[in-house]
N, C-alpha and C positions, 0 to 999 in steps of 0.2 A: 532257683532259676535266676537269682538279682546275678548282675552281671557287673564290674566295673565297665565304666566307658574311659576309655585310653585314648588320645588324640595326638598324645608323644611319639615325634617321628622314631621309630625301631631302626635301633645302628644293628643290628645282630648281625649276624653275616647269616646268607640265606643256606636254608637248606637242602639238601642232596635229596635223589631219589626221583620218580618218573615226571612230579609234579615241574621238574629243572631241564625232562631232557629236549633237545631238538624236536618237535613233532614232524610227520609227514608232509602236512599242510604247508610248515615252515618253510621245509627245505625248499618244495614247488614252485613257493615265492620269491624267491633269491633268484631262478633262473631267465637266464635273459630270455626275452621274446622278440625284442623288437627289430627292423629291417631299418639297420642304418651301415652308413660307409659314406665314399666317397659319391659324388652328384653322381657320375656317369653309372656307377654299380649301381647306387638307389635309385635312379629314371629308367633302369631296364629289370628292375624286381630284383635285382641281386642274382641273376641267372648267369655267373660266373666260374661254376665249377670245372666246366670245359675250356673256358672263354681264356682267363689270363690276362697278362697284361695290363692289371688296374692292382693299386696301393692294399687293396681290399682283400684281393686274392690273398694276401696274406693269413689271415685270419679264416679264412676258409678253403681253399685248396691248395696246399704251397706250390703245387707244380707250376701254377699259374704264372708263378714269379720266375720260370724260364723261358717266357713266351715274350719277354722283354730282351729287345735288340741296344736297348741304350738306356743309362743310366736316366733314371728319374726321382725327383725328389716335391713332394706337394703335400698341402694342408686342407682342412673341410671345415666349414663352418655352417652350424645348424643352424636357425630359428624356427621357433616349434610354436605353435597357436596351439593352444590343445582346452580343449573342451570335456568336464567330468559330469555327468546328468546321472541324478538316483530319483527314480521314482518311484513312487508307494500309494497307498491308498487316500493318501493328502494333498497328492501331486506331487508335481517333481521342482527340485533344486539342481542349477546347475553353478558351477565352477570354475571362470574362463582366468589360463595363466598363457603368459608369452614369455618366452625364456629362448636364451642364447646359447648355445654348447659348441664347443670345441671339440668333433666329432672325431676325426682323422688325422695325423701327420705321420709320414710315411716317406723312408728311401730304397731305392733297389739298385744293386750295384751290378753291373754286367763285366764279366772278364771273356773278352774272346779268346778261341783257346783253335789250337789246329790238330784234324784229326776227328776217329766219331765222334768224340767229343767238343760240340763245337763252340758249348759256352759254358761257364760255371756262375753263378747266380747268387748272389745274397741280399737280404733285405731286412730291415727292422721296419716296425711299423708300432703307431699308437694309435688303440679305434676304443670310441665308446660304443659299449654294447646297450646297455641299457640305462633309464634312467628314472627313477622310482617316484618322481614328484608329481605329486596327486593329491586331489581333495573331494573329498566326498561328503555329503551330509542330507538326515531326512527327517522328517517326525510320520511313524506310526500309530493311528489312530481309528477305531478303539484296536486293545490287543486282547488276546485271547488266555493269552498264560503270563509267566514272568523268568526272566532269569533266576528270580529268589527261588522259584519253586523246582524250576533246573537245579539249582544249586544242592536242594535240600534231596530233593528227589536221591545222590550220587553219593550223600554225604550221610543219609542213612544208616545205621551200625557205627557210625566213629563216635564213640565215646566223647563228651562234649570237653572232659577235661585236659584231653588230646588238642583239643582247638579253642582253647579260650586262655586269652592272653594275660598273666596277674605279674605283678608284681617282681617275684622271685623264678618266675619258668618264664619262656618264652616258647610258644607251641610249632614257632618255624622251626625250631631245632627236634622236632619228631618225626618230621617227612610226612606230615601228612598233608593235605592237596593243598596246596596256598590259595586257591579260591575259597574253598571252604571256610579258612580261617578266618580271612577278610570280610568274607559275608556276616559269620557265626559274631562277631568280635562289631560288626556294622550294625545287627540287629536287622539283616538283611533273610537270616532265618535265624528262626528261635525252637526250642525245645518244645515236644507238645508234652500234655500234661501228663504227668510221674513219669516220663523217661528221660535218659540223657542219651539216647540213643536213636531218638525218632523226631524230624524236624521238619517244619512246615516252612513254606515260602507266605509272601504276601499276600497272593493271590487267592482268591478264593472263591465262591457262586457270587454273581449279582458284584463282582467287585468291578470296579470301571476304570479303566486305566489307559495311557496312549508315554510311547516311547520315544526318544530320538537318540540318534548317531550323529557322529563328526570322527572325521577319518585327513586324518594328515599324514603321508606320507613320502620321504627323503629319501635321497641317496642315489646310487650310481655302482654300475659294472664296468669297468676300465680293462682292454687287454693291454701284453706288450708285447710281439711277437718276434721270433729271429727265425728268421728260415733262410733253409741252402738249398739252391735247384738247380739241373743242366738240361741239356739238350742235346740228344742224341742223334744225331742226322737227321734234325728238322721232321723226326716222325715220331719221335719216344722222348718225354720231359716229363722228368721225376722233382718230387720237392718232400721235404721234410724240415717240420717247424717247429720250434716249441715255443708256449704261450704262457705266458705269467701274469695271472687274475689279480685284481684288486679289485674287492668290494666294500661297499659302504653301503647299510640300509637303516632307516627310522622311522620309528611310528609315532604316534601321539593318537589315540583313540578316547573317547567320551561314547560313555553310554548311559541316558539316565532314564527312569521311569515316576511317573507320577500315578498317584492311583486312591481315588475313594469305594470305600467301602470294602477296606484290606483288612489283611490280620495282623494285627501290632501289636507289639508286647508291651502292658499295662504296666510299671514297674510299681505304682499304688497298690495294684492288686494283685502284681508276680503271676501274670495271669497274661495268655493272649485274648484279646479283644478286638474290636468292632474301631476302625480310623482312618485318619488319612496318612498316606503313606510318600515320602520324594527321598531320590537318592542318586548320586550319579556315582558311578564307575570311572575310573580317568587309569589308564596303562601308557605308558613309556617304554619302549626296550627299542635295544640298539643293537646292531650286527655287525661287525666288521670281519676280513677276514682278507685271507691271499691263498694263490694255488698254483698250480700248473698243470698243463696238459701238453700232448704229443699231438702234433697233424705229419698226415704222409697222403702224398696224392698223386696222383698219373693222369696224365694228359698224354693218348694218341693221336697222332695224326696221318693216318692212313692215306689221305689223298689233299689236296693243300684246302679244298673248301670242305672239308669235315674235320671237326674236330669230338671226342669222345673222351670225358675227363669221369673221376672215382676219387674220391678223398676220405678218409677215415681221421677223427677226434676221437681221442682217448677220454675215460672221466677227468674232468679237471679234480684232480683232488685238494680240497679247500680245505684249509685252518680258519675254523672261527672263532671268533669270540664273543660273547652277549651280557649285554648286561640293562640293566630295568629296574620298576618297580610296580608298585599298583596302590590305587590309593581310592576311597571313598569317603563321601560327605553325604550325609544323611538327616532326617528329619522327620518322624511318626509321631503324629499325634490321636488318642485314644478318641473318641468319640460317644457321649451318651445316647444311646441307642433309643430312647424316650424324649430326648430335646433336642438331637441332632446337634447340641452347641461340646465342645471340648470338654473336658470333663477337670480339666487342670493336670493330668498325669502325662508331660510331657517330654517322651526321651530325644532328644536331638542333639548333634555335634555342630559347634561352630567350626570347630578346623577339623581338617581330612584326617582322615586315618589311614596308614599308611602299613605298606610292608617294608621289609627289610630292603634294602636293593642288592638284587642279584647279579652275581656274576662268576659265569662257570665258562666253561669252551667244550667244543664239538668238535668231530669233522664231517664230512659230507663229500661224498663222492658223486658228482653231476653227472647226470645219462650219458651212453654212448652215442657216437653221432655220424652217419655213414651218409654220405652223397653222390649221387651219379650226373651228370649232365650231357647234353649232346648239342653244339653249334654247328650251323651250316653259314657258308660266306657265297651270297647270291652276287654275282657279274664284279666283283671287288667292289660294290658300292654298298650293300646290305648284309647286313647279319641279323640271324635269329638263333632264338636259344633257350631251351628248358633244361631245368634242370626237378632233381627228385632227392629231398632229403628225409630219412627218416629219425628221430630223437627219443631212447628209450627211456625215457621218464620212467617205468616202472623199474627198471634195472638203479635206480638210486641206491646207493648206501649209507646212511647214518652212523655214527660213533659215538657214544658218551662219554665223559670224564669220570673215570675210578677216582672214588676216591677215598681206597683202603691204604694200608703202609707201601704197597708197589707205585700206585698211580694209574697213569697212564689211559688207555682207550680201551673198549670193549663194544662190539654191535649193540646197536640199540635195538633191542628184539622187536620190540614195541612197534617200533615208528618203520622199521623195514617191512614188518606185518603190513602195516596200514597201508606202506608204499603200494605194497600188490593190489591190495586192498581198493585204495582212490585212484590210481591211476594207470593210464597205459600207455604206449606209443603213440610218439604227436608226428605225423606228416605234415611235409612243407613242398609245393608244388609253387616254381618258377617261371616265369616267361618273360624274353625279355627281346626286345625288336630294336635294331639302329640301324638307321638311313644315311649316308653319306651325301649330303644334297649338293654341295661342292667339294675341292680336297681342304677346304679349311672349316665348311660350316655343317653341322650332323644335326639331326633331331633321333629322340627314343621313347619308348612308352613300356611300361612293363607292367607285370602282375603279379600279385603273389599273396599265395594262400595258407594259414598253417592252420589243422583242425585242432580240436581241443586235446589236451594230454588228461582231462579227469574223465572217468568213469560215470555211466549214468547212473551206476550205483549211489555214485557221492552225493548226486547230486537230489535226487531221489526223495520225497518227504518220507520224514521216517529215519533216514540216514544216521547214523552217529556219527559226528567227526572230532576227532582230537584234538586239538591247540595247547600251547603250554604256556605255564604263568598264572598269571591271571585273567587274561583276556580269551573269552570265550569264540570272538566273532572270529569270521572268516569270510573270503568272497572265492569264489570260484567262477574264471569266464571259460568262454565259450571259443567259439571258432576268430581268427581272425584274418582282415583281408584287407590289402593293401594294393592301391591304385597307385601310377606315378607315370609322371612325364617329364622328358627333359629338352636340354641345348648341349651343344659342346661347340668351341670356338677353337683353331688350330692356328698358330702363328711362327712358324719355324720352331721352335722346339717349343715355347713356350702355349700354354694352354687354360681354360677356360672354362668349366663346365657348370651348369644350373640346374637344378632339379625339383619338379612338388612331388611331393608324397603328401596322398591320402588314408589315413588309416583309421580304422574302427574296431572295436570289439566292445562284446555284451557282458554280462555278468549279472551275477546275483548276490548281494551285501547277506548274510544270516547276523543276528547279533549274538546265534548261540546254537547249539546244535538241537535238532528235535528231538522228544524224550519224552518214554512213555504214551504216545499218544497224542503228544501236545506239540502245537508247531508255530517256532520262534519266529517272530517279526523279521520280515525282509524286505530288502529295498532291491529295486532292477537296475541295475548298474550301464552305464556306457560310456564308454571314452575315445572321443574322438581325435585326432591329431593333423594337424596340416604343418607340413612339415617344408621349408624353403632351403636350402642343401646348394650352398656355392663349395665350387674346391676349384683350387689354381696351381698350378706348378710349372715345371721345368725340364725338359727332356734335355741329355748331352751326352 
């Protein structure tokens, strides 16, 4: 059972096989959620599908962008207060950041034409969709089980010479689980006695133990849009757009546990035993990627105060690319079961242990995305307006990297499973109200709702969820709902507009999937946002 301890960072290049490929989980997280645009679309909930006429519409109904009589050209600027609270059975920790974004810049060009055809329409637009910067953190206290006894629970049947790092092999290069490894090689699980195929976690009866989390995460979803629209004798306005994705995501997650009266391997007496047990977990990976997608949308207008708009998104299909590591630092010492003091048989690493760093590509196909909306324009001074989007989150596709003598991609059977699997169709319900108080000064208030895209299956004690790497955790939220109100300022062509948004959603941090009966340390997650939304421009 003597094990070399290895603390040498592994150049190897990683290796191939499920433990590499995208999970379900993954993909879920890359898609945007959040309700941003320009002030006047986010003070009225984004209930623009029918509406038209705003920088925004681009990005969600392109007919919108025939509902415009004169060229316009304008910018949006966020500041976001945003508030991260995780609470657990120790209390909660919260995380206030204030950050600036450059939401919006956007032109639309109007050609008047003579004939049914009374205008032809183009626009480019630049809008942040989303943006991933977050921080979360908790300490759980006492726990119940361990990630080590996760770990070993899965890693069962693997031959330990498959996962134990020497000299002349390298056990990434067999495709077996890289958590496995890192644990098996950590002394996070150890072999029980005469087999090399049956392994125990730390955890044990009467063992006392309490965990914590830290959760940082980066990056941003960027569209660029081009779309063409006309207008057909002021009753019929068609558009069709194409949208070219730019992603960026990072993580940095810590996950450590402390624990007495664990099972630790004796290396004096090649034997597990009776000690104290500390070890953290640290993962990195990074996501980039690019894509595009098609919008086509319709706007009628039957009678001049109705309007009735339908817009259809295609999957954006995204090129990714990932790459990461995983690393632990560890420290068991034995314990005399008779004196309670150390026994002197001390395994512990001063520097991390580490895996190889990976880097392979995917693709990912993002849900379909279908919207209807209906505005009414009360005495020419008031507009109201809802709109109904639905987002098929289950409809996801994955793709893995071959990597036999052809190349290239193949379904990830795996993670498309899982897709049906965690999740379903997420709904989004809009409302959005503007008052014209003069012809230059307007107020708006809107609402908007989107229910959750996971499964109560996932969510469920008991559940198994998949992730890939090495990082076990995952968080899955809930319903989210956003409040907002605004101004808009009119000044011969030139204009003005302000906006708050309030926004909230819940959640639940796991640090590991449950298994077997045992159920992993969670923290209750919430993120709040107030969100400040100037945009100005120029009509001509």
């Amino acid at each position: 059972m003597n094990r070399r301890i290895t603390t040498a960072l592994l150049l190897a290049a990683a290796a191939t096989g499920a433990s590499m490929a995208q999970s379900a989980y993954d993909a879920y997280s890359l898609i945007p959620t959040q309700l941003r645009g320009t002030a006047r679309f986010v003070s009225m909930g984004g209930a623009f599908t029918s509406l038209g006429g705003d920088l925004s519409t681009l990005g969600q109904n392109p007919a919108g962008l025939a509902m415009y009589r004169y060229n316009d050209i304008g910018a949006t600027l966020n500041i976001s207060a945003a508030s991260f609270n995780a609470a657990t059975n120790q209390g909660s920790l919260s995380h206030n950041q204030t950050k600036a974004y450059f939401d919006n810049f956007g032109y639309a060009g109007v050609v008047n034409l003579n004939g049914a055809m009374r205008s032809f329409n183009w626009g480019v637009s630049y809008s942040r969709l989303q943006s991933f910067d977050r921080v979360s953190s908790g300490r759980m206290y006492p726990t119940t089980t361990s990630l080590t006894n996760y770990i070993a629970n899965y890693t069962n049947g693997i031959n330990s010479d498959d996962i134990l790092e020497t000299k002349d092999f390298n056990p990434f290069e067999t495709g077996e689980d890289w958590l496995s490894i890192l644990a098996y090689n950590s002394f996070m699980i150890n072999n029980t006695a005469g087999s090399n195929t049956s392994y125990a976690g730390l955890f044990k009866n009467n063992t006392n133990g309490d965990a914590m989390f830290e959760l940082h995460e980066f990056g941003h979803v960027d569209e660029y849009n081009i779309d063409f629209a006309g207008n057909i004798s002021d009753i019929v306005y068609w558009g069709v757009g194409v949208g070219i994705m730019d992603m960026e995501y990072s993580a940095e997650t810590n996950y450590s546990e402390s624990m007495s009266e664990a099972l630790v391997y004796n290396s004096t007496a090649d034997a597990l035993s009776n000690g104290d047990a500390e070890y953290y977990l640290y993962n990195q990976k990074h996501v980039n990627g690019t894509g595009a997608n098609i919008k086509v949308g319709l706007i009628l207008r039957p009678v001049d105060q109705l309007r009735i708009g339908l817009a259809v998104h295609t999957p954006t299909w995204m090129h990714l690319s990932h790459y990461g590591y995983g690393a632990t630092d560890y420290s068991y010492t034995p314990v005399n079961e008779a004196t309670g003091e150390a026994n002197g048989a001390i395994t512990s690493s001063k520097d991390p242990y580490y895996t190889p760093d990976f880097d392979y590509r995917s693709r990912l196909n993002t849900p379909w995305r279908i919207m209807a909306g209906i505005s009414y324009v009360i005495g020419g001074r008031a507009i109201i307006s809802a709109d109904y989007e639905h987002i098929a989150y289950n409809d996801m596709k994955l793709k893995q990297e071959n990597t036999g003598f052809y190349g290239g991609f193949s379904d990830n059977e795996y993670a498309n499973a899982d897709v049906k699997e965690y999740f379903k169709g997420s709904d989004i319900f809009r409302l959005g109200a503007e008052l014209r108080v003069t012809n230059s000064f307007s107020i708006r208030a809107g609402y908007n709702y989107q229910s959750t895209a996971v499964r109560d299956a996932a969510t469920a004690p008991g559940a198994n969820i998949y992730t890939y790497g090495t990082d076990p955790s995952y968080s899955f939220y809930g319903d989210i709902n956003n409040v907002s109100v605004g101004l808009g300022y009119r000044y011969g062509g030139w204009y003005i507009d302000f906006a708050y948004q309030h926004s909230r959603r819940e959640g639940t941090y796991h640090a590991f999937t449950d298994f077997a009966g045992q159920f992993a340390p969670t923290a209750k997650l919430k993120n709040t946002y107030n969100n400040f939304v100037l945009s100005t421009g120029f009509r001509f």
